[in-house]
N, C-alpha and C positions, 0 to 999 in steps of 0.2 A: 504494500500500500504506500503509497505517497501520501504526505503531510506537508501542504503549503502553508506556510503563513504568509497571512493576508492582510491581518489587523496586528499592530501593538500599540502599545500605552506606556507611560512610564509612573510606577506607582509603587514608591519606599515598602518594602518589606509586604508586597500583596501578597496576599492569607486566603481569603472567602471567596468562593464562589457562587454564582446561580443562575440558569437562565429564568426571566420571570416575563409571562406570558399570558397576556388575559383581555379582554372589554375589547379585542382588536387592537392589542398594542406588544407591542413585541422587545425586551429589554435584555442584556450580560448587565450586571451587578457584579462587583468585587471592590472589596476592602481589605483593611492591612490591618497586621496585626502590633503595629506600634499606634503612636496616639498622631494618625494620619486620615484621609478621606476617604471615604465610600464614593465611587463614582457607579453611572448605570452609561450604557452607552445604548443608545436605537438603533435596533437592526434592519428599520424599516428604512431611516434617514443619515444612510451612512457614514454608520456607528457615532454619533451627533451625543457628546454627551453634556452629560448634567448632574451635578453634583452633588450626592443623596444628604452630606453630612459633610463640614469640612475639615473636622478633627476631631478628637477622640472616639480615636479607633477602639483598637485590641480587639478585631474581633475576631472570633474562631466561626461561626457557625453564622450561614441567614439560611431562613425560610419561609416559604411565599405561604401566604394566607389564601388557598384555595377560591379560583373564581376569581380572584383580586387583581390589583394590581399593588396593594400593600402586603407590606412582610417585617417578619421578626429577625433584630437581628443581638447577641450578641457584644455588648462593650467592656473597655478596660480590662481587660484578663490579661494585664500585664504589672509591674513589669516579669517578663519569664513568664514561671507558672504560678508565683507569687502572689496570687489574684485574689484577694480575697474582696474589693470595691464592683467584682464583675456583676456587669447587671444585662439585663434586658430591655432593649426598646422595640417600640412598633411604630415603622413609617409608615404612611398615610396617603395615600398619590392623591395628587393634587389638580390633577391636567396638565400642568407645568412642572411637577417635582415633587418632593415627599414636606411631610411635618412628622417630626418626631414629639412622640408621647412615652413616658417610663412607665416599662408595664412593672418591675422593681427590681432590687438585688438579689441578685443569685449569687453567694460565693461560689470561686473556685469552679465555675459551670465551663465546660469546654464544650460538650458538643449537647442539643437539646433538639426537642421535635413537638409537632402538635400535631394527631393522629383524629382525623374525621372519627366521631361516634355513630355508630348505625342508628337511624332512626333521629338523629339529633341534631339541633344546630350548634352544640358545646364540640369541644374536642378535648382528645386528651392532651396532657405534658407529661413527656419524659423529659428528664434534666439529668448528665451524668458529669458528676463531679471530678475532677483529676483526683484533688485532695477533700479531705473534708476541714484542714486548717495545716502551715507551716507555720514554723517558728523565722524558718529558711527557704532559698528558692529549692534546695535539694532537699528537705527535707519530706519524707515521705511514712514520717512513723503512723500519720492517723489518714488509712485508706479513705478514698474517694467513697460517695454515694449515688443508688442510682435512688433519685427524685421523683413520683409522681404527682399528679392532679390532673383539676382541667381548670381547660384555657378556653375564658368567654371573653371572643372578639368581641363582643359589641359592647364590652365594659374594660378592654384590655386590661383582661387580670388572669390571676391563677388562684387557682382556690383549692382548697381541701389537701393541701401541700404536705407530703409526709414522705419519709425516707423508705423503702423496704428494704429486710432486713440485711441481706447480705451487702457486703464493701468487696468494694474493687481496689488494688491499687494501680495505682498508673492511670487510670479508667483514660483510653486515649480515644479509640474507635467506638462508632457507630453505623449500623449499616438498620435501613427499613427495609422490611422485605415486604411481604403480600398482605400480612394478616398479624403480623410480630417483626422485632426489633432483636437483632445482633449486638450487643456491646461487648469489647474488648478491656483487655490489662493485663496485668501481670500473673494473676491468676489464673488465665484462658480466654474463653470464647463463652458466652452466655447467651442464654434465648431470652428474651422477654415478652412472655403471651398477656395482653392485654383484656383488662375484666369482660366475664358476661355475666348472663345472671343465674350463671350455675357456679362460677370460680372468682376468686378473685385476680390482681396481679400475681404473675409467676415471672420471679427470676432461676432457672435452671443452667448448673455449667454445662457445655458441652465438649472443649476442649482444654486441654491443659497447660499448652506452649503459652511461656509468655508473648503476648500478641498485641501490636500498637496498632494496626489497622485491617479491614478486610472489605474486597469486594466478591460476587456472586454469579458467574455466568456461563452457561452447559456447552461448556467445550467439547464435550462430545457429540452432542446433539442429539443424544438420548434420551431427553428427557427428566436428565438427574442433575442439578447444580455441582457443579467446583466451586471451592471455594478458594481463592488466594488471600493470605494472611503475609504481612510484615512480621518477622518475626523478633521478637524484642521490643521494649520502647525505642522506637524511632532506629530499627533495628538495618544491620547490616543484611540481613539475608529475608530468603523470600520461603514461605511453605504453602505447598501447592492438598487441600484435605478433596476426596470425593465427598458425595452426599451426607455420608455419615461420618464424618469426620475423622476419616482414616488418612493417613498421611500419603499423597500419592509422588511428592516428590519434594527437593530441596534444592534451592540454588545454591551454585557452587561461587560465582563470583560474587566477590564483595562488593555492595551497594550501601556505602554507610548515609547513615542517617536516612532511612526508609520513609516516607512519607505521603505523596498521591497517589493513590489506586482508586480504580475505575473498572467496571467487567461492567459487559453490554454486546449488542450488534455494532459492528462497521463492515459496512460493504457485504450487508449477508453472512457473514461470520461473525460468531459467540470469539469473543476475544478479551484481553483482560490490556489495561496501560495501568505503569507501573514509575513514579518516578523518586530520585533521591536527591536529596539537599545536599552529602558534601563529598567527598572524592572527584569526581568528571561532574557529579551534579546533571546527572541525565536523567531523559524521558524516552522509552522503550514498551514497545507490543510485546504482552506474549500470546501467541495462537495456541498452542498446546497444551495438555498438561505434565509434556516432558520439559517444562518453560523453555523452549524455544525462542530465545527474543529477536527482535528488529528494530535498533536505536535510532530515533525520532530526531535526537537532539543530542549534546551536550552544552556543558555551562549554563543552565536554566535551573536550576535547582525548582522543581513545581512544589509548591505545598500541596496543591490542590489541581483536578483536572475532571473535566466530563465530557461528554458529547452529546450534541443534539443535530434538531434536525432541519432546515429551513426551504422552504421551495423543494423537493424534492434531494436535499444535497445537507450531506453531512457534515458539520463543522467539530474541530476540539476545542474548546475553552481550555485555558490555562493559567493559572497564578504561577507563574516563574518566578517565585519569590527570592533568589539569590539575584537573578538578575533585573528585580525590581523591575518586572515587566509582567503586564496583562497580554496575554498574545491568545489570536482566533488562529487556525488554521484549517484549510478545506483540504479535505480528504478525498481522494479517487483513488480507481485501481492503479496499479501501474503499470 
């Protein structure tokens, strides 16, 4: 496959990602995770952008508020991980741009989600904490927690906010799946099945490796998920699990500092991108699940990457957060 870049930006230390797309209006969103700006760019009005926020950043996480063209995002989770002022806001679109409103403090919240209720206009909130307090940026003695509640847009709040019981440490990853939620750390891979009105919340391990991020995509085309995992906090190497979470393979080359992963379609192939923040700091395909890769880039360091779709044509989105670049690129065969 070939990866043009087509678009870049230049934007200190960009972190978050999202495409956000609703009312017939079509936007990339990305912010950084120092105390720097959220910008949105039009995909419709070539990439024309507009400036969500002009500073204080720190953000790890946004998310679109379904139907919308407003979303949640994530601030101050800095400096490090040292975050204990990090809060959550909700932009507002405007016709012309966002209004920020504080929906409140979350310490310590890295990666967070709002999950449609069946039958409902509420949603849920997961919140998954790095830490639950440091003394230090390394310090790591009192594990992260995962957070739930729900989140009423039309009072931008959280309510009924309580911890369950099991801690994570590291709590780095988060992956949605269909119907439940993945999170990651140091102690594994965790499922988390959202209430009905037979159960309540369930947080269950599933894997044991310590694990900073993962994505989900049927490399085989069977039918069955693969799963790729980073393996370690912010880890050097990569583990490849099948459906049940059996190890089907391990990379051999060092990729230190592990960080963007993506698994989806491109070009009709289930495939997985995979990129690191320091050594060469590259961005790489893997097609397989013997990881077979195909190096996109070097010196880009991504925190972050995804793919979508526009006119009938596939773009990457990318945070190349080493090289303090937002970059688009169009993807075809080659």
């Amino acid at each position: 496959m070939e990866f043009k870049k087509i678009f870049s930006d230049q934007l200190d230390h960009c972190y978050a990602i999202m495409r956000l797309k609703a009312l017939g209006r079509d936007f990339v969103v990305v912010a950084s995770e120092e105390n720097q700006p959220c910008y949105a760019y039009d995909l419709d009005n070539q990439f024309k952008k507009t400036t969500v926020w002009p500073s204080v950043g720190g953000t790890m996480t946004l998310v679109p508020i379904p139907g919308t063209l407003n979303f949640l995002a994530t601030q101050k989770f800095y400096p490090g991980f040292n975050s204990r002022q990090c809060r959550i806001v909700k932009e507002t679109f405007t016709g012309q741009g966002w209004e920020q409103s504080i929906v409140g403090e979350f310490p310590y919240i890295h990666r967070f989600d709002i999950i449609p209720q069946p039958d409902s206009a509420a949603y849920w909130y997961v919140g998954c904490s790095i830490a639950n307090s440091k003394q230090f940026t390394e310090d790591w003695s009192d594990p992260g927690k995962v957070w739930v509640g729900t989140y009423d847009d039309q009072k931008a709040q959280i309510t009924a906010l309580h911890a369950l019981k099991s801690r994570i440490t590291k709590n780095h990853g988060y992956h949605r799946m269909n119907d439940y939620s993945l999170i990651t750390g140091a102690e594994g891979i965790f499922r988390l099945d959202y209430p009905t009105k037979n159960h309540d919340w369930c947080l269950q391990q599933l894997a044991s490796h310590e694990t900073s991020d993962l994505a989900a995509a049927d490399l085989n085309n069977d039918g069955q998920l693969e799963y790729l995992t980073i393996e370690g906090f912010h880890g050097s190497h990569l583990r490849m699990y099948d459906a049940n979470f059996n190890t089907i393979a391990t990379s051999k080359t060092l990729t230190p500092f592990g960080h963007a992963i993506w698994g989806g379609e491109i070009n009709g192939q289930n495939c997985f991108l995979f990129g690191w923040r320091a050594g060469e700091q590259g961005l790489e395909l893997i097609t397989d699940t013997a990881l077979t890769t195909e190096l996109i880039g070097t010196h880009l360091g991504p925190s972050n990457v995804t793919v979508y779709e526009k006119n009938k044509q596939q773009y990457l989105l990318a945070a190349n957060r080493e090289a303090n670049e937002l970059a688009i690129y169009q993807i075809s065969a080659e």
